[in-house]
Backbone as CSV, one residue per row, in Angstrom:
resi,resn,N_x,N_y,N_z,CA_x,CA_y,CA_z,C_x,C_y,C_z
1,UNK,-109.947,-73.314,-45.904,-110.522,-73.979,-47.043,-110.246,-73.135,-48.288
2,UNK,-109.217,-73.816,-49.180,-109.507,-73.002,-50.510,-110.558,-73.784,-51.953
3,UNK,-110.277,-73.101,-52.887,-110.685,-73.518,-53.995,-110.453,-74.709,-54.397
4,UNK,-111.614,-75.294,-55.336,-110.928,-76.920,-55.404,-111.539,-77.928,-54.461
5,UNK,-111.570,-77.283,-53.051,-112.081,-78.297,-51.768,-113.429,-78.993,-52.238
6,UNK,-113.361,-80.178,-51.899,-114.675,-81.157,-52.244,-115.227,-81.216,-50.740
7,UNK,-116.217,-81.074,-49.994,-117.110,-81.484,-49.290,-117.966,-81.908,-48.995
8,UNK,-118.135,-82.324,-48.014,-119.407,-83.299,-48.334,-120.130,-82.834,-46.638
9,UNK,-121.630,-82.455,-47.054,-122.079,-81.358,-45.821,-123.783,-82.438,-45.980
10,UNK,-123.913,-82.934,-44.811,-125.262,-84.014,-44.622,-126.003,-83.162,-44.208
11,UNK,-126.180,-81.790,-44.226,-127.062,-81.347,-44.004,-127.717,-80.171,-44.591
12,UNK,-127.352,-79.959,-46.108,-127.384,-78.857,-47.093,-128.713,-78.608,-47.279
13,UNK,-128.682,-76.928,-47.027,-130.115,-76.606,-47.196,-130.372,-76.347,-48.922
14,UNK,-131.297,-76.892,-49.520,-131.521,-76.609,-51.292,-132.189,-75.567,-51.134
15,UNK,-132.286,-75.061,-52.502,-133.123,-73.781,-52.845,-134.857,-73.925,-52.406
16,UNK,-135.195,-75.285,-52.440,-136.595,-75.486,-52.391,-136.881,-75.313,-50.554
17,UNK,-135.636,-75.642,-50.092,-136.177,-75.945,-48.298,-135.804,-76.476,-48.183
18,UNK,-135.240,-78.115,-48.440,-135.330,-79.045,-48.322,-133.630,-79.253,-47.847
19,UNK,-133.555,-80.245,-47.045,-132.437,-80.542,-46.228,-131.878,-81.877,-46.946
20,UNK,-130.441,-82.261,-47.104,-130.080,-83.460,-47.788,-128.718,-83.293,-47.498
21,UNK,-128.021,-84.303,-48.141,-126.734,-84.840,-47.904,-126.046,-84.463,-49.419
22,UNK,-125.349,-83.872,-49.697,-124.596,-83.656,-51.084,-122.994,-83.242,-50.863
23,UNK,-122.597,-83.177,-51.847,-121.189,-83.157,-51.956,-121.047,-81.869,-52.747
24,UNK,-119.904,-81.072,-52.354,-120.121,-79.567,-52.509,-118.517,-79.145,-53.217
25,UNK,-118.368,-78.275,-54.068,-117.306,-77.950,-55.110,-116.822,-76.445,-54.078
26,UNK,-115.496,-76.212,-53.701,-115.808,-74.645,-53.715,-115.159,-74.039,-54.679
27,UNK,-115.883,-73.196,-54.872,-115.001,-72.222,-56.446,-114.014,-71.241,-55.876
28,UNK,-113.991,-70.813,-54.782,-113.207,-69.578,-54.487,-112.484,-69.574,-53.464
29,UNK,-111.673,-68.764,-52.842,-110.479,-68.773,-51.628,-111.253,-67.732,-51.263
30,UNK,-112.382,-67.561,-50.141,-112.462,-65.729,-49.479,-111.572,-65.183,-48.860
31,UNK,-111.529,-63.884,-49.616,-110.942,-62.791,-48.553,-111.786,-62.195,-47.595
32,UNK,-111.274,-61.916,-46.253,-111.989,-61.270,-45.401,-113.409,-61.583,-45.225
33,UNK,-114.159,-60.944,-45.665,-115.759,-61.244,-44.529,-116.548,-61.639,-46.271
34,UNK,-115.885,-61.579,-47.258,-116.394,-62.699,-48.842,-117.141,-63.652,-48.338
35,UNK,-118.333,-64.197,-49.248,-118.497,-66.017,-49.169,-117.836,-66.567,-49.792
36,UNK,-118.198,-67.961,-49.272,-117.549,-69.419,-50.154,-119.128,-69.490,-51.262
37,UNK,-118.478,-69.494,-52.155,-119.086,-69.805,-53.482,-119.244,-71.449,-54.163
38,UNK,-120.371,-72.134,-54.170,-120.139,-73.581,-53.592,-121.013,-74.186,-55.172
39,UNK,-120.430,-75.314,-55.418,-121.571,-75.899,-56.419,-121.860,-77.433,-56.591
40,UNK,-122.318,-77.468,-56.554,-123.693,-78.833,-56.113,-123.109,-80.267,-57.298
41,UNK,-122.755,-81.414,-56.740,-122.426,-82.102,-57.737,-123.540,-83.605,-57.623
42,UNK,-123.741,-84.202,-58.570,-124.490,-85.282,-58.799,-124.272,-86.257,-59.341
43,UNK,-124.401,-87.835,-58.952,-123.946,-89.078,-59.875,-124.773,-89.624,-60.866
44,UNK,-126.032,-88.386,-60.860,-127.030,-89.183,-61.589,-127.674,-87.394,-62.579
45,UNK,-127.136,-87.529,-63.466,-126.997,-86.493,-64.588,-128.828,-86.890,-65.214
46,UNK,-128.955,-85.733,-65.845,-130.760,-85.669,-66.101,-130.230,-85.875,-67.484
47,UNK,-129.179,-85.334,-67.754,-129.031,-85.080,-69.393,-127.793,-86.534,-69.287
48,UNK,-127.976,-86.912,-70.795,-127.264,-87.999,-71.179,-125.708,-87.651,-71.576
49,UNK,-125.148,-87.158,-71.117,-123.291,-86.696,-71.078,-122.433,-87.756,-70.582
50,UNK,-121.821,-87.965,-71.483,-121.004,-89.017,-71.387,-119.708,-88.472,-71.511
51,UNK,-119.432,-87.526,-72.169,-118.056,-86.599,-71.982,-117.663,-85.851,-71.100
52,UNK,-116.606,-86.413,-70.951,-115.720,-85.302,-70.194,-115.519,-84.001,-70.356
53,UNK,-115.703,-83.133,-69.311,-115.405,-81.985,-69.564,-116.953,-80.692,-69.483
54,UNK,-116.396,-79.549,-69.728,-117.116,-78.521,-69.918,-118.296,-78.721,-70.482
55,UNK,-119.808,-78.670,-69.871,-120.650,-78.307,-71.075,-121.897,-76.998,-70.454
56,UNK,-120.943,-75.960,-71.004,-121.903,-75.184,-70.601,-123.269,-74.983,-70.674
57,UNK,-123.639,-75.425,-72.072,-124.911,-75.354,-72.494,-125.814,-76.078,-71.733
58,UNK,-125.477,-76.717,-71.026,-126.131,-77.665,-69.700,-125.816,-77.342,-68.555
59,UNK,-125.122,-76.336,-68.430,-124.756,-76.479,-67.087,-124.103,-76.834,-66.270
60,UNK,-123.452,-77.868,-66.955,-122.718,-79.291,-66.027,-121.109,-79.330,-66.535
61,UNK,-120.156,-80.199,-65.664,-118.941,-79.926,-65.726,-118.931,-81.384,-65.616
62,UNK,-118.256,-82.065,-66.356,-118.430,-84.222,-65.941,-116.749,-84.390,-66.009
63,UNK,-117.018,-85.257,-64.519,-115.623,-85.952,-64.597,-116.038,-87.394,-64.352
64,UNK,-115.098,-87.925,-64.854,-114.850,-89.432,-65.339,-114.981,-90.153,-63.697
65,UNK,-115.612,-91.205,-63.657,-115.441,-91.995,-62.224,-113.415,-92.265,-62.621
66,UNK,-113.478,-92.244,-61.024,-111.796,-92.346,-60.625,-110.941,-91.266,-60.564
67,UNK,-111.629,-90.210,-61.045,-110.655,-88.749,-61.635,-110.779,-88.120,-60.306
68,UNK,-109.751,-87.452,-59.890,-109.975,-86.270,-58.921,-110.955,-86.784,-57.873
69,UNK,-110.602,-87.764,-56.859,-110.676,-87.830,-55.871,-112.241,-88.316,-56.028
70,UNK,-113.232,-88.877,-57.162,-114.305,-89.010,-57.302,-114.569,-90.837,-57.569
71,UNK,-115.354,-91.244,-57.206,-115.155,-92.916,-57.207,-116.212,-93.274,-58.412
72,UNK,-117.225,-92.288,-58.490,-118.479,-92.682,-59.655,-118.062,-91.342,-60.876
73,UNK,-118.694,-91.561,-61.703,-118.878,-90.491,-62.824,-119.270,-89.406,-61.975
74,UNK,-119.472,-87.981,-61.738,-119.733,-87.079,-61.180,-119.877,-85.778,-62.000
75,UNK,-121.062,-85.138,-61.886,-121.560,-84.321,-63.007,-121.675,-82.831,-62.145
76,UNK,-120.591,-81.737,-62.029,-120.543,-80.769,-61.435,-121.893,-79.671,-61.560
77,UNK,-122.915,-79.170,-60.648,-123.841,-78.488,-61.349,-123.496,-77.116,-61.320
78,UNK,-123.604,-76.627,-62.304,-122.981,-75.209,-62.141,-123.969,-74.160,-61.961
79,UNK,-125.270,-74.461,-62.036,-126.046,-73.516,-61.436,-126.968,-74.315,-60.567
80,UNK,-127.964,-73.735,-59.578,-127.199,-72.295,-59.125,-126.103,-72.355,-58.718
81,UNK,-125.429,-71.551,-58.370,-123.968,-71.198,-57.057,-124.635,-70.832,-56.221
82,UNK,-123.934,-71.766,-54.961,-124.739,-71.591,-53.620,-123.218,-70.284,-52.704
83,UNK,-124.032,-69.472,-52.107,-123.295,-68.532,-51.629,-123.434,-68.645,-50.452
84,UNK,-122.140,-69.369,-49.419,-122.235,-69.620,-48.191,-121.393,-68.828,-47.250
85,UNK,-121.599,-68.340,-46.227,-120.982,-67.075,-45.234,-120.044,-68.067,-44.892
86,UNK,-118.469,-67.675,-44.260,-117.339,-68.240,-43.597,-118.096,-68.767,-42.195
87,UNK,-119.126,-68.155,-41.205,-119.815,-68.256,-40.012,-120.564,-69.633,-40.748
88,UNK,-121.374,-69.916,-41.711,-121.930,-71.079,-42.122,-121.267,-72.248,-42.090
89,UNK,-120.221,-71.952,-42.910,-119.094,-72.762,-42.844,-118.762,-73.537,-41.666
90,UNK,-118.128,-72.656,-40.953,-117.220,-72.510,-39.732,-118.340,-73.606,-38.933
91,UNK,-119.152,-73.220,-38.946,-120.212,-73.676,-38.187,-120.538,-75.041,-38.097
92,UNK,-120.812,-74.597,-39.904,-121.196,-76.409,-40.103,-120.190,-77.348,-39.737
93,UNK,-118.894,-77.139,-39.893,-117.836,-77.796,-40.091,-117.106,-78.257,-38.789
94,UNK,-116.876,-77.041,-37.976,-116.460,-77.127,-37.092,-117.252,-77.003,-35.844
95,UNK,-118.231,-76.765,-35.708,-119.137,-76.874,-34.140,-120.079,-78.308,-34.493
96,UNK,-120.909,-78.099,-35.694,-122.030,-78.811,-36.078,-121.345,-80.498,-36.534
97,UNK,-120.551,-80.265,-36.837,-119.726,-81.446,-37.667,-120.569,-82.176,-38.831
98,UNK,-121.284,-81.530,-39.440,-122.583,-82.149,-40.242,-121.057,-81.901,-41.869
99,UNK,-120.242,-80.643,-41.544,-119.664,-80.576,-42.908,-118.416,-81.047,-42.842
100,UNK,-117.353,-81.959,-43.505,-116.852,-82.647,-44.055,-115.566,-81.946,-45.240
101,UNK,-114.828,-81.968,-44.888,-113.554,-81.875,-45.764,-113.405,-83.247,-46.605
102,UNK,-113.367,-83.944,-47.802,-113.132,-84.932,-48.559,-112.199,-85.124,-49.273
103,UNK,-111.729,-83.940,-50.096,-110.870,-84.254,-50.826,-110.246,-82.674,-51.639
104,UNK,-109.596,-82.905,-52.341,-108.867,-81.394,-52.994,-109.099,-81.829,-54.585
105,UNK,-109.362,-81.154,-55.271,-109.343,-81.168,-57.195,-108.295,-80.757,-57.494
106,UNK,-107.548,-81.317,-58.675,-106.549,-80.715,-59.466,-106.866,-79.589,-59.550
107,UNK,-105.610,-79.066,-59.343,-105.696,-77.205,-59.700,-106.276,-77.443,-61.171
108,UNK,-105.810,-78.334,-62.257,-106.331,-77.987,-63.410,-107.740,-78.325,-63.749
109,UNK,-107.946,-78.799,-62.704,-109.828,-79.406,-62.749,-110.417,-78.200,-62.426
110,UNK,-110.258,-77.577,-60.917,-110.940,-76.089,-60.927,-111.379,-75.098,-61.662
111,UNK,-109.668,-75.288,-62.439,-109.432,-73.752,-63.281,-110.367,-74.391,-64.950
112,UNK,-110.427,-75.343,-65.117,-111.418,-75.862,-65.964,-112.760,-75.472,-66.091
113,UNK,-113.493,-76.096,-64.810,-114.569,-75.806,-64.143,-115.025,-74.340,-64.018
114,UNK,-114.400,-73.245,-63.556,-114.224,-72.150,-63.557,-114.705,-71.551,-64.813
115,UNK,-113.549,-71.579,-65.838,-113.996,-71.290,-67.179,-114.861,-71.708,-67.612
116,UNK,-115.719,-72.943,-67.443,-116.922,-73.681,-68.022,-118.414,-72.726,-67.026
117,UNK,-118.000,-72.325,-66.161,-119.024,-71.196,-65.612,-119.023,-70.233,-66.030
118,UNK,-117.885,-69.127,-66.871,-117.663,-68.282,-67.242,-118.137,-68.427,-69.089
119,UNK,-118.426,-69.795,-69.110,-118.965,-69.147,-70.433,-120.496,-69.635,-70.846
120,UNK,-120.972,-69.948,-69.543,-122.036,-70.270,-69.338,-123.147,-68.792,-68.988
121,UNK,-124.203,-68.901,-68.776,-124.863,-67.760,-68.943,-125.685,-67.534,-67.553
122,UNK,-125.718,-68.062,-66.360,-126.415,-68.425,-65.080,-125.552,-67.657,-64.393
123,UNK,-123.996,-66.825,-64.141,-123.768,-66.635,-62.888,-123.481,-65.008,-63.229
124,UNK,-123.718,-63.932,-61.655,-123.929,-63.081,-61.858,-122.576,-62.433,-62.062
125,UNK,-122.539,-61.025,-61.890,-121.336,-60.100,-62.143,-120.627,-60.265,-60.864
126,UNK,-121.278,-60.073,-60.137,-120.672,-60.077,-58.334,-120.071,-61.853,-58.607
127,UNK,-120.832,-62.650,-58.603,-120.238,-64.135,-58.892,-118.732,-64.456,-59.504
128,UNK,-118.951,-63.454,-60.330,-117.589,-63.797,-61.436,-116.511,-63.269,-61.204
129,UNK,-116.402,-61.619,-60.334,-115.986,-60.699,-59.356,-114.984,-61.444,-58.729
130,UNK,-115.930,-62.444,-57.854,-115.548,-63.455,-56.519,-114.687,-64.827,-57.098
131,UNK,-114.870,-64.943,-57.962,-114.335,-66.361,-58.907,-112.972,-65.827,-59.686
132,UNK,-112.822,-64.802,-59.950,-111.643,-64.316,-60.700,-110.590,-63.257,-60.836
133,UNK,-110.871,-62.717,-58.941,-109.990,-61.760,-59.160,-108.684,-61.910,-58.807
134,UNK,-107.853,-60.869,-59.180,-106.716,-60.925,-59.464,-106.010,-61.535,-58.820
135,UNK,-106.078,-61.271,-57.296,-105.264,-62.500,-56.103,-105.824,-63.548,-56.109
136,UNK,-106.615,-64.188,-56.837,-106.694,-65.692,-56.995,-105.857,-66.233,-57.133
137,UNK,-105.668,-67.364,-56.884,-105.083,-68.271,-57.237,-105.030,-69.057,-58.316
């Protein structure tokens, strides 16, 4: 699984406890025993964004219904970043089957997205570490 990957995991644990069905961004390619760095997307935006694109000041990353493998408007959440172990993964995906491979993002949608976290004010040093180093892609 690299960067870009859209998933869709019916059984995502949220920050509150709570178990649900969502569709998942990954930001990063891990090396070695790294997490997947994951972010939470939604068809139903709290804030009224109708543009495309970056808005950090919210948080949110919006792509257009039809764009990049997405069928509704889809509003990327950029915080939190959910930090998931390769064993989580692996797990969910391949033993549990609850997680879901869907689709791939334009490389230029990622690298978009990416920067719209980077100038946002929510993700940590280690976060950004994992999102931008040099053997990235």
């Amino acid at each position: 699984m690299t960067r870009g990957t859209v998933l869709f995991h019916e059984r995502f644990k949220f920050p509150d406890s709570e178990y649900g069905k969502k569709l998942l961004v990954v930001l990063n390619t891990p090396a070695n025993d790294e997490p997947y760095l994951v972010c939470r997307t939604t068809s139903h935006c709290k804030y009224c964004i109708t543009k495309e694109g970056c808005h950090s000041d919210k948080g949110i990353y919006h792509i257009k219904a039809n764009r990049d493998g997405f069928p509704d408007d889809t509003w990327i959440q950029l915080s939190p970043i959910t930090s998931l172990t390769k064993g989580e993964i692996e797990k969910s995906h391949l033993q549990d089957k609850i997680c879901h491979i869907k689709h791939q993002l334009n490389e230029n949608t990622i690298r978009a997205i990416l920067n719209c976290i980077w100038k946002g004010d929510d993700v940590s040093q280690y976060q950004l570490d994992l999102l931008f180093k040099k053997n990235s892609k």
